[in-house]
N, CA, C and O atoms as a Tripos MOL2 file, in Angstrom:
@<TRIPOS>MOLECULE
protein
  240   239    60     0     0
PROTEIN
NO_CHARGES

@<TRIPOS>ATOM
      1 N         -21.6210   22.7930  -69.9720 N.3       1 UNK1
      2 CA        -21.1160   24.0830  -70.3970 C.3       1 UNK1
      3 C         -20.5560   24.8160  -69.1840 C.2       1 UNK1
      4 O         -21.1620   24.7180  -68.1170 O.2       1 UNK1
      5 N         -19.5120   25.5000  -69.2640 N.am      2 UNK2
      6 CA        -18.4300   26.4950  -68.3780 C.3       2 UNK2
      7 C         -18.7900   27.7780  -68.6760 C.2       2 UNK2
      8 O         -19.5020   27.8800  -69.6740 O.2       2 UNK2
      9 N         -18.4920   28.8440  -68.0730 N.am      3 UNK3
     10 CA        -17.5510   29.6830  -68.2120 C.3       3 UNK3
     11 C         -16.5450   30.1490  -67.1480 C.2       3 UNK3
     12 O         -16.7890   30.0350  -65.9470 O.2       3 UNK3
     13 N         -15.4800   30.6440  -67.5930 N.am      4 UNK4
     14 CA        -14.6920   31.1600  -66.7770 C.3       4 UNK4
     15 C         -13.8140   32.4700  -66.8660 C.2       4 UNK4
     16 O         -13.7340   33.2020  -67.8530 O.2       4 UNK4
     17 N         -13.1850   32.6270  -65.6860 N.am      5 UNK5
     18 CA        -12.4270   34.1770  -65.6570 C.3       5 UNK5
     19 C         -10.5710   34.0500  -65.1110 C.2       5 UNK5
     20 O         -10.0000   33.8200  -64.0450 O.2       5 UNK5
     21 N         -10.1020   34.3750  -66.6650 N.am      6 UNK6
     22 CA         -8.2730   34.4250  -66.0420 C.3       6 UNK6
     23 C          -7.6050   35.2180  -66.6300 C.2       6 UNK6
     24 O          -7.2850   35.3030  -67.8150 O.2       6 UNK6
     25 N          -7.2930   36.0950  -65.3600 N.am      7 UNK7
     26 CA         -6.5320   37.4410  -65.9970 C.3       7 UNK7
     27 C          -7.3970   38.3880  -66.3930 C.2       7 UNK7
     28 O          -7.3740   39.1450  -67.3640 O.2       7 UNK7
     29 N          -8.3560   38.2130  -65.2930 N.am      8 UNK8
     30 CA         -9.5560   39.6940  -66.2430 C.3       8 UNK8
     31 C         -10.1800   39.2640  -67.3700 C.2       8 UNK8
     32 O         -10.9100   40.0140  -68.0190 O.2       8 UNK8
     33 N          -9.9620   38.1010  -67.6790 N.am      9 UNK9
     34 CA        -11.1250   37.9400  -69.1970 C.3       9 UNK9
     35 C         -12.0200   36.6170  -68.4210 C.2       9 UNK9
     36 O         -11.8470   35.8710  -67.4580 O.2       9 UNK9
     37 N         -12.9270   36.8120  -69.3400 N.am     10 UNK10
     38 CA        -14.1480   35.6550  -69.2610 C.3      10 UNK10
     39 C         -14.2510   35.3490  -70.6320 C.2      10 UNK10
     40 O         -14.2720   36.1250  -71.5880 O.2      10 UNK10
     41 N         -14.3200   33.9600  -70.6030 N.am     11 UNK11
     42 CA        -14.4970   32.6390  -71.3390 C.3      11 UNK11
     43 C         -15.8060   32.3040  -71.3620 C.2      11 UNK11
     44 O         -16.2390   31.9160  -70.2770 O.2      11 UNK11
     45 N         -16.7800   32.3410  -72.5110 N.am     12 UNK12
     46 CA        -17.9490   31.2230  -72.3130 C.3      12 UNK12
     47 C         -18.6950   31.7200  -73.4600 C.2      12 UNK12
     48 O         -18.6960   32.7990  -74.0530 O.2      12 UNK12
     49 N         -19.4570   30.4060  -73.6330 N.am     13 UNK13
     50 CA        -19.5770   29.5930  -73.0910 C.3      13 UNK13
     51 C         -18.5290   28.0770  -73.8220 C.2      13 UNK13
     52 O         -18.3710   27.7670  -75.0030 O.2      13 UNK13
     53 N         -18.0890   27.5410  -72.8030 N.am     14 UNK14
     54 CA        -16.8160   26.6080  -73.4640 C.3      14 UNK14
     55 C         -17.3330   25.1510  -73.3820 C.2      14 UNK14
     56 O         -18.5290   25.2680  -73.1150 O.2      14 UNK14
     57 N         -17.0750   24.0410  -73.4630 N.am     15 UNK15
     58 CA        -17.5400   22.4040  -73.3310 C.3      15 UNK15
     59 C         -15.9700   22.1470  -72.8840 C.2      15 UNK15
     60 O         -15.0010   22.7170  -73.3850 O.2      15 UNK15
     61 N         -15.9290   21.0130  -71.6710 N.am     16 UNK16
     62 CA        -14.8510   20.6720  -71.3620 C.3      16 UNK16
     63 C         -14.8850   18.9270  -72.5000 C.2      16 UNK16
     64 O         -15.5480   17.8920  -72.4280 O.2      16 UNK16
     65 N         -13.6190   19.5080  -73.5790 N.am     17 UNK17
     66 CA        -13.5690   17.9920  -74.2810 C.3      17 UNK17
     67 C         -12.9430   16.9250  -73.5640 C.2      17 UNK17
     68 O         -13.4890   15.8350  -73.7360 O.2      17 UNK17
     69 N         -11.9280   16.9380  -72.7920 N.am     18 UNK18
     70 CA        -11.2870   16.1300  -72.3270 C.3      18 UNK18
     71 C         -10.6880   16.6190  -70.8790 C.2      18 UNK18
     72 O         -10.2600   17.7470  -70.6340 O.2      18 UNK18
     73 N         -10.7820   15.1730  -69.7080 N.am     19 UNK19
     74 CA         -9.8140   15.5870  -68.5240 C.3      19 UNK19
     75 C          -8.9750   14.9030  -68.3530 C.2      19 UNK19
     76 O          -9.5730   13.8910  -67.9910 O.2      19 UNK19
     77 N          -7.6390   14.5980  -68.3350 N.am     20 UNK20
     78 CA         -6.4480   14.1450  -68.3780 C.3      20 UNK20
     79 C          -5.6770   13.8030  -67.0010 C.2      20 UNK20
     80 O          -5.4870   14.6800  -66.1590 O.2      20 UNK20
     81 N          -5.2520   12.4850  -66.8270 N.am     21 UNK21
     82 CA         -4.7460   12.4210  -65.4210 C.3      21 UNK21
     83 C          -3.7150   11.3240  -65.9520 C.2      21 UNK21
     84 O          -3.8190   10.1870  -66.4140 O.2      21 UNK21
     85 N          -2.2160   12.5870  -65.5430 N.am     22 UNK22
     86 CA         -1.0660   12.2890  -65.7520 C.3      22 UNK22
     87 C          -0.4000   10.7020  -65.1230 C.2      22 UNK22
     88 O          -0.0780   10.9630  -63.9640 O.2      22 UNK22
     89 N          -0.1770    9.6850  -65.3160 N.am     23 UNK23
     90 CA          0.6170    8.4030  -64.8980 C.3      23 UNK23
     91 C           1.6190    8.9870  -64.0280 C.2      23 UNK23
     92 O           1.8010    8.4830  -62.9200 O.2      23 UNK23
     93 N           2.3260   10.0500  -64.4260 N.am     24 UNK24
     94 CA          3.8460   10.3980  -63.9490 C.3      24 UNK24
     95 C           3.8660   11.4430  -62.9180 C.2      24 UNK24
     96 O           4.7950   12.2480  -62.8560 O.2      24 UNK24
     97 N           3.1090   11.4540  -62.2990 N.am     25 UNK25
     98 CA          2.9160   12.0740  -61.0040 C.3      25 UNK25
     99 C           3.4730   11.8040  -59.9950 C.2      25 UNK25
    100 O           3.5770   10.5770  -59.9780 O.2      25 UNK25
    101 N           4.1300   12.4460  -58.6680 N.am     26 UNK26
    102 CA          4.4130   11.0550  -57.5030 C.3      26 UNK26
    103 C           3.4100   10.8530  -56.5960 C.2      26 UNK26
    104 O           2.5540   11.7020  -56.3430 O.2      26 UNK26
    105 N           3.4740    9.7550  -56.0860 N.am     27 UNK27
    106 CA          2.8580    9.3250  -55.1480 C.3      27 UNK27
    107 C           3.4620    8.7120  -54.0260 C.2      27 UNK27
    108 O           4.5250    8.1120  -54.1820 O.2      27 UNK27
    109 N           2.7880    8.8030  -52.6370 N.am     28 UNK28
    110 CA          3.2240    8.2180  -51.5180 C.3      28 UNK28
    111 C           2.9710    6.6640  -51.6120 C.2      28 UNK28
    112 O           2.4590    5.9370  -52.4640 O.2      28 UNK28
    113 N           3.5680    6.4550  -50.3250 N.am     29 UNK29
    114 CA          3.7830    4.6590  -50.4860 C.3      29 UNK29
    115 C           2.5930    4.4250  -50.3320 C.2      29 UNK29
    116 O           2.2430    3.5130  -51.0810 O.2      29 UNK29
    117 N           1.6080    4.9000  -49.5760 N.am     30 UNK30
    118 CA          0.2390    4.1550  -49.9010 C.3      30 UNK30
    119 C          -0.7300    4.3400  -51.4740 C.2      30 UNK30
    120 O          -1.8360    3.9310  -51.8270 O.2      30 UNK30
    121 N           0.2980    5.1320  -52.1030 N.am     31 UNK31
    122 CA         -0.4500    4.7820  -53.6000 C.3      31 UNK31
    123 C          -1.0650    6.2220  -53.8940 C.2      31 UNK31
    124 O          -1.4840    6.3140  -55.0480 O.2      31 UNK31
    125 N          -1.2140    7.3490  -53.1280 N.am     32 UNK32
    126 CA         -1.9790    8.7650  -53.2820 C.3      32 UNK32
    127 C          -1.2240    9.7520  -53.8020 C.2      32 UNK32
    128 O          -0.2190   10.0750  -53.1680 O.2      32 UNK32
    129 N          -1.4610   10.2710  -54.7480 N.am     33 UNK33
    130 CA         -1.0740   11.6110  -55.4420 C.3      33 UNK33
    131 C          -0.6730   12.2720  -54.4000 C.2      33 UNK33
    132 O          -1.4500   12.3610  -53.4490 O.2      33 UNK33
    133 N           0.6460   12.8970  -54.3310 N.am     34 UNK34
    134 CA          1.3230   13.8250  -53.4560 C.3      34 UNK34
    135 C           0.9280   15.2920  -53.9400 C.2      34 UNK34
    136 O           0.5100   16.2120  -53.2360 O.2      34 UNK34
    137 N           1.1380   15.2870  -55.1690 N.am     35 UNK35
    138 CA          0.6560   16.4960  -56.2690 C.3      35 UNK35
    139 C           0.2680   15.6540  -57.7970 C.2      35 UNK35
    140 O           0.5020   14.5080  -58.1820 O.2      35 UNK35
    141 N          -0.4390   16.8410  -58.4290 N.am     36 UNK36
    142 CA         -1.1020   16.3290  -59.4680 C.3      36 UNK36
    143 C          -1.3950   18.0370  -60.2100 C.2      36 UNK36
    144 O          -1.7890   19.1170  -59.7680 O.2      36 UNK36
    145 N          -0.9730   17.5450  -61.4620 N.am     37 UNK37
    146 CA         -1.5430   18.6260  -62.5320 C.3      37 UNK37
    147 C          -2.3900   18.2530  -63.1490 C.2      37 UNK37
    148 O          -2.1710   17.1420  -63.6300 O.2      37 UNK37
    149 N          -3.3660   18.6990  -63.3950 N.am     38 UNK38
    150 CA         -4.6280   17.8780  -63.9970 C.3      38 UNK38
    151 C          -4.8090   18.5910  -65.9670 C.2      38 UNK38
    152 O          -5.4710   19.6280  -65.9920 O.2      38 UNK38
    153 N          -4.5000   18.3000  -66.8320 N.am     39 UNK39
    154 CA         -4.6110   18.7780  -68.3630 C.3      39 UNK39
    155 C          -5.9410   18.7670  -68.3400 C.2      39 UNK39
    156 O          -6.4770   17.7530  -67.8940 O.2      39 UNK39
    157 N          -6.8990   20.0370  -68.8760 N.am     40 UNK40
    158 CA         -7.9980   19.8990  -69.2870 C.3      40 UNK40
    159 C          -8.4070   20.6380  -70.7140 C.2      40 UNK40
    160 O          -8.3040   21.8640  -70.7760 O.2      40 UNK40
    161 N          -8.6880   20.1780  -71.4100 N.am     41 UNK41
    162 CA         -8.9200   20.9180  -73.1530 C.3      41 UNK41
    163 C         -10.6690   21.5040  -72.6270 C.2      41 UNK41
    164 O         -11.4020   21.2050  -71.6840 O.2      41 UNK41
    165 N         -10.7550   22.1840  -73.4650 N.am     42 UNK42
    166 CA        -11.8860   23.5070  -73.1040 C.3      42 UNK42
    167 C         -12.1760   23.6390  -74.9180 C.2      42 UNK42
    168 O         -11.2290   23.9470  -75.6420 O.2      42 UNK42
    169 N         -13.2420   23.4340  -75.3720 N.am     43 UNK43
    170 CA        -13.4270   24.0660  -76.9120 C.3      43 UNK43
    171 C         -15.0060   24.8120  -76.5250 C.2      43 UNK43
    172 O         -15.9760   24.5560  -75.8110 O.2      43 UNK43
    173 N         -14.4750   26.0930  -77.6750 N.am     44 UNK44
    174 CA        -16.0960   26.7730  -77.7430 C.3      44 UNK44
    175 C         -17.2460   26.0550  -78.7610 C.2      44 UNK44
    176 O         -17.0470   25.2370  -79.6600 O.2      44 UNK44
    177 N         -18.3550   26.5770  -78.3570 N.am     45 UNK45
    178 CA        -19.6010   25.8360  -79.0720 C.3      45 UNK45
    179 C         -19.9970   26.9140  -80.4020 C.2      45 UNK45
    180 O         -20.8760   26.7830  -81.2530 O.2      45 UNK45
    181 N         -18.9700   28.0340  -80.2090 N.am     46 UNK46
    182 CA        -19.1620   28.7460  -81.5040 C.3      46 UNK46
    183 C         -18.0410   29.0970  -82.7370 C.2      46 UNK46
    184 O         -16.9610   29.1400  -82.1480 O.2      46 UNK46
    185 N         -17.8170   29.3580  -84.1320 N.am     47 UNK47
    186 CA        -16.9400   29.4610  -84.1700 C.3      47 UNK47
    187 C         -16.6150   31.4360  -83.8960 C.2      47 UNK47
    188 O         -17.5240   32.2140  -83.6100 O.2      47 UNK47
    189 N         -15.1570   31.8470  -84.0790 N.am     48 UNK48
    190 CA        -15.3250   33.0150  -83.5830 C.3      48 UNK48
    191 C         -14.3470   34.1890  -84.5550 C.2      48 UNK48
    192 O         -13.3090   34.1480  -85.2150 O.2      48 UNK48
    193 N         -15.3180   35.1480  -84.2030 N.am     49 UNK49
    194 CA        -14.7950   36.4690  -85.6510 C.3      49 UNK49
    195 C         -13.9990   37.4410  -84.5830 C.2      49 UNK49
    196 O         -13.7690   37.3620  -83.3770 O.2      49 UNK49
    197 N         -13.5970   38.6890  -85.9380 N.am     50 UNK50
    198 CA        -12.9600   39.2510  -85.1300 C.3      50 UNK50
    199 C         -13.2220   40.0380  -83.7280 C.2      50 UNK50
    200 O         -12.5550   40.4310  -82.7720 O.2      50 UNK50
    201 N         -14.7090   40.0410  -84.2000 N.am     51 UNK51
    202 CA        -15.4900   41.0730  -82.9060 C.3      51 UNK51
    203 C         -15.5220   40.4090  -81.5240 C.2      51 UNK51
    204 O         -15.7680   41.1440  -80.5670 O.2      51 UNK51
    205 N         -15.2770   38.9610  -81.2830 N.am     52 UNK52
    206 CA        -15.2380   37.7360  -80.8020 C.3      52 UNK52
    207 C         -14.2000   37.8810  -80.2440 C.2      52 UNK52
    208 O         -14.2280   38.1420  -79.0410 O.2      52 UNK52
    209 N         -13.0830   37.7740  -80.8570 N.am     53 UNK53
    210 CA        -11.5480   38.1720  -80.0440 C.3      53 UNK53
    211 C         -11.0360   39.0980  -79.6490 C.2      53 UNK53
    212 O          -9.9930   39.1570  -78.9970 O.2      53 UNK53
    213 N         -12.0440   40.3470  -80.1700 N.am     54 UNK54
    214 CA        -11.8150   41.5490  -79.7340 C.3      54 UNK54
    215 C         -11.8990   41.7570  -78.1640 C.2      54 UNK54
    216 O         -11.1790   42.2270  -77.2830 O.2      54 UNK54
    217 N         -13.2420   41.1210  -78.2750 N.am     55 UNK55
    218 CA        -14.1640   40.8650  -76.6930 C.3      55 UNK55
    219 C         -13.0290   40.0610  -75.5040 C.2      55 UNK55
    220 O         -12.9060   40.3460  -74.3130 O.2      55 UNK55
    221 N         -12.2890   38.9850  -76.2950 N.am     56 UNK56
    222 CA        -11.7590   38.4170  -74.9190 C.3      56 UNK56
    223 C         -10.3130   38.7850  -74.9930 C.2      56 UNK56
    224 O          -9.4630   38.4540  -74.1670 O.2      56 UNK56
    225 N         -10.1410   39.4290  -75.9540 N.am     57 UNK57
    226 CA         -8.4850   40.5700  -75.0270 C.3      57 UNK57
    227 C          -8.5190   41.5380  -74.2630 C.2      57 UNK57
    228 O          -7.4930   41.8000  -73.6350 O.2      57 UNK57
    229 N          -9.9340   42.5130  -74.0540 N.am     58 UNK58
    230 CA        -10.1760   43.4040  -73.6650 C.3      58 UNK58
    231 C         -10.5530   43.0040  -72.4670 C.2      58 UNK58
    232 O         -11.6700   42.4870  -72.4470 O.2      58 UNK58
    233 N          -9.7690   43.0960  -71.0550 N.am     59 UNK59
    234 CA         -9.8390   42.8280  -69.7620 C.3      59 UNK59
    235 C         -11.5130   43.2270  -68.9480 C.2      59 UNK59
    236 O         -11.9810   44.3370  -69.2010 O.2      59 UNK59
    237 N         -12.0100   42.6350  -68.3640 N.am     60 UNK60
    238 CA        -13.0250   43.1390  -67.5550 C.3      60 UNK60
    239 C         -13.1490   43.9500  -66.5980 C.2      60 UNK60
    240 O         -14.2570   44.1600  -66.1050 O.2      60 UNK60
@<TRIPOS>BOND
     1     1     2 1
     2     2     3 1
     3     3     4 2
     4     3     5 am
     5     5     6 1
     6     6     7 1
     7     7     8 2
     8     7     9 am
     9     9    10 1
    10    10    11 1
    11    11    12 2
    12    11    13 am
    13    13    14 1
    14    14    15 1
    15    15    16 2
    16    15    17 am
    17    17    18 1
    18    18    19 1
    19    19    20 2
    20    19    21 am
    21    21    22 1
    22    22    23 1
    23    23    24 2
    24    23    25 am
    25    25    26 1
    26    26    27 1
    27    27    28 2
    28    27    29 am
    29    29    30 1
    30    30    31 1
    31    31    32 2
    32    31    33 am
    33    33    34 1
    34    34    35 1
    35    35    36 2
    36    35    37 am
    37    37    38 1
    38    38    39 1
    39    39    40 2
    40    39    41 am
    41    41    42 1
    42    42    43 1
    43    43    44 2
    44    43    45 am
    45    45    46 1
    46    46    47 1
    47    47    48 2
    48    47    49 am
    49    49    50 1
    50    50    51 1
    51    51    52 2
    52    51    53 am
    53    53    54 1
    54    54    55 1
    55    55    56 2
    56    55    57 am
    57    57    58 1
    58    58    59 1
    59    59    60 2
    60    59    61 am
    61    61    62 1
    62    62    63 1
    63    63    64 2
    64    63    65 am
    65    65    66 1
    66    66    67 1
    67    67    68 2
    68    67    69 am
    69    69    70 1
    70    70    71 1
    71    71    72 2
    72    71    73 am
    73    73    74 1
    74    74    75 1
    75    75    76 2
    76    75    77 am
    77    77    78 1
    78    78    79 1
    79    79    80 2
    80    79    81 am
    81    81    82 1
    82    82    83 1
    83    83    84 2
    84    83    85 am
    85    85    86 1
    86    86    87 1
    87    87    88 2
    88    87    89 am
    89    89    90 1
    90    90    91 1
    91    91    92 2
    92    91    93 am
    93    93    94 1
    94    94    95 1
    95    95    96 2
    96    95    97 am
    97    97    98 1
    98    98    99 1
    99    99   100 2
   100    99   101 am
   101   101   102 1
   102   102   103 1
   103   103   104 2
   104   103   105 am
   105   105   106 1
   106   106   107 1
   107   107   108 2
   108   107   109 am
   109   109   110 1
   110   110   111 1
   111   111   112 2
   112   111   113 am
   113   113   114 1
   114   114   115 1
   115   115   116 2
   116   115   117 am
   117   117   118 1
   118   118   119 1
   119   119   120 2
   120   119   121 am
   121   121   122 1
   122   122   123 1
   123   123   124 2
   124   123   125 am
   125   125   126 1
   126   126   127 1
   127   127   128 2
   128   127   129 am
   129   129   130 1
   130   130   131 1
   131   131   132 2
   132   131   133 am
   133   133   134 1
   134   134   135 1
   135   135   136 2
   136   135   137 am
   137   137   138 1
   138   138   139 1
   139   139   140 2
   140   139   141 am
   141   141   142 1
   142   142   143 1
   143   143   144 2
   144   143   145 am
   145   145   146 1
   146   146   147 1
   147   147   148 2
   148   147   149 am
   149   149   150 1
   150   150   151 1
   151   151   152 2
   152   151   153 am
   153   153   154 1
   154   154   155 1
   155   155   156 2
   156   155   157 am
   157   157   158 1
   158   158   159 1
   159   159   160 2
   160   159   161 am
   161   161   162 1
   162   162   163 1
   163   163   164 2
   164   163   165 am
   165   165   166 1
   166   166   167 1
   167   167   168 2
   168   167   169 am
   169   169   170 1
   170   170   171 1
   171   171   172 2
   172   171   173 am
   173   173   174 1
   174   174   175 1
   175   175   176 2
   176   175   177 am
   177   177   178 1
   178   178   179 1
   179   179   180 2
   180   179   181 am
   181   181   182 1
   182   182   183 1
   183   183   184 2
   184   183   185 am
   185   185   186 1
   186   186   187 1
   187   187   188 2
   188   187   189 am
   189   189   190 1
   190   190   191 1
   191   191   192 2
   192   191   193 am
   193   193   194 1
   194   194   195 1
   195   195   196 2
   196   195   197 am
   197   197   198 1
   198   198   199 1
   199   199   200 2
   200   199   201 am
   201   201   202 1
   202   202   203 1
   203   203   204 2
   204   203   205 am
   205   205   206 1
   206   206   207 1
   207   207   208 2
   208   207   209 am
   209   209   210 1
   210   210   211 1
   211   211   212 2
   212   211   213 am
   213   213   214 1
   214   214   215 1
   215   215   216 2
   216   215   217 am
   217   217   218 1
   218   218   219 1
   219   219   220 2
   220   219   221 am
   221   221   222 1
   222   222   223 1
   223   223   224 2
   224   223   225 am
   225   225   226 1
   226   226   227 1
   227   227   228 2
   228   227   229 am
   229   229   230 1
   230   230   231 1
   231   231   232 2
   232   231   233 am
   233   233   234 1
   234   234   235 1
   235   235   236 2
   236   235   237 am
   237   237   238 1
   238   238   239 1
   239   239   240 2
@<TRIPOS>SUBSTRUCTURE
     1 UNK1         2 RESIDUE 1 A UNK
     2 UNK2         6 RESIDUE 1 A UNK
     3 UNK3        10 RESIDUE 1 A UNK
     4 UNK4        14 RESIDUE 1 A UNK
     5 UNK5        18 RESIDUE 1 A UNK
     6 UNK6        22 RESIDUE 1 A UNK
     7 UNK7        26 RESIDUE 1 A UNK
     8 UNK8        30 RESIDUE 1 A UNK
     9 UNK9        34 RESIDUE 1 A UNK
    10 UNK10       38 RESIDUE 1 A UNK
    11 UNK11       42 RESIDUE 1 A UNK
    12 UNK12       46 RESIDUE 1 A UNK
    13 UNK13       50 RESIDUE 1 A UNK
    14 UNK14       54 RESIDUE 1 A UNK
    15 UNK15       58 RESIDUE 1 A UNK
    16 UNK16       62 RESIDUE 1 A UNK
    17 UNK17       66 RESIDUE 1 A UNK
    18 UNK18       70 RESIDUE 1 A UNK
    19 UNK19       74 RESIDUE 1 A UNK
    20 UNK20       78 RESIDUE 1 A UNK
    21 UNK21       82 RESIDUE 1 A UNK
    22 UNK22       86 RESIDUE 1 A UNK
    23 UNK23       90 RESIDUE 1 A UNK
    24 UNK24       94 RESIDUE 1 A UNK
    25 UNK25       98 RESIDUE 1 A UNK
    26 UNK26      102 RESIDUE 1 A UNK
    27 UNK27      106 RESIDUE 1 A UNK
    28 UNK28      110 RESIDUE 1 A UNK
    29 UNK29      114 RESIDUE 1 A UNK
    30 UNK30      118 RESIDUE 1 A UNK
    31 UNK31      122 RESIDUE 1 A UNK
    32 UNK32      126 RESIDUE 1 A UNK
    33 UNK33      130 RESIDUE 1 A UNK
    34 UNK34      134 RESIDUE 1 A UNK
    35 UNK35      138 RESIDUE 1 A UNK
    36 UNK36      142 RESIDUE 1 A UNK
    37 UNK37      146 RESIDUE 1 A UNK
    38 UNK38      150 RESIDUE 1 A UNK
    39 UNK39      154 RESIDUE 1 A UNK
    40 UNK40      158 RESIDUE 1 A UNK
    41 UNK41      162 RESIDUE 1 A UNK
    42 UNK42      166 RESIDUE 1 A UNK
    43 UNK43      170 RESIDUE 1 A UNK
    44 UNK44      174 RESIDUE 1 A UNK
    45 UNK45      178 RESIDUE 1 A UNK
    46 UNK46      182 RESIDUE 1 A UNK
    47 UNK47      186 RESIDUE 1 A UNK
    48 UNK48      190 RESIDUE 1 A UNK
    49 UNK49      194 RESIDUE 1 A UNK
    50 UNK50      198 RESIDUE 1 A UNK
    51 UNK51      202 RESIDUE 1 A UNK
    52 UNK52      206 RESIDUE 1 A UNK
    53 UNK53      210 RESIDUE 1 A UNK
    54 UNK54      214 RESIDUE 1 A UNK
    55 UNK55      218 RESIDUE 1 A UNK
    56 UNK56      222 RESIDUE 1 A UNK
    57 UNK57      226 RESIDUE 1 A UNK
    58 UNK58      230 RESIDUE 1 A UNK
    59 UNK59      234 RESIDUE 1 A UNK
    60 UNK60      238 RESIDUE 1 A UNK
């Protein structure tokens, strides 16, 4: 379990479902990621009402 903070809001508690590592990246001649974006999916462990979304538009 996570939580986190972007843009003044906090997230949590979240489960990371999946981490993703792109093929199409470049790499140097010895084979190493020069750069890398890494995709990560994030789902909550609850489902969520309006009082719920109220909470994470409202900046900290």
């Amino acid at each position: 379990m996570i939580g986190f903070t972007y843009k003044r809001r906090t997230y949590a508690p979240m489960v990371i479902e999946s981490i993703g590592e792109p093929l199409s990246s470049p790499i140097e001649s010895n084979g190493f990621y020069t750069e890398i974006l890494i995709p990560m999916t994030l789902c909550s462990l609850t489902a969520h009402d309006k009082d719920d979304m109220r909470r994470f538009m409202t900046p900290t």
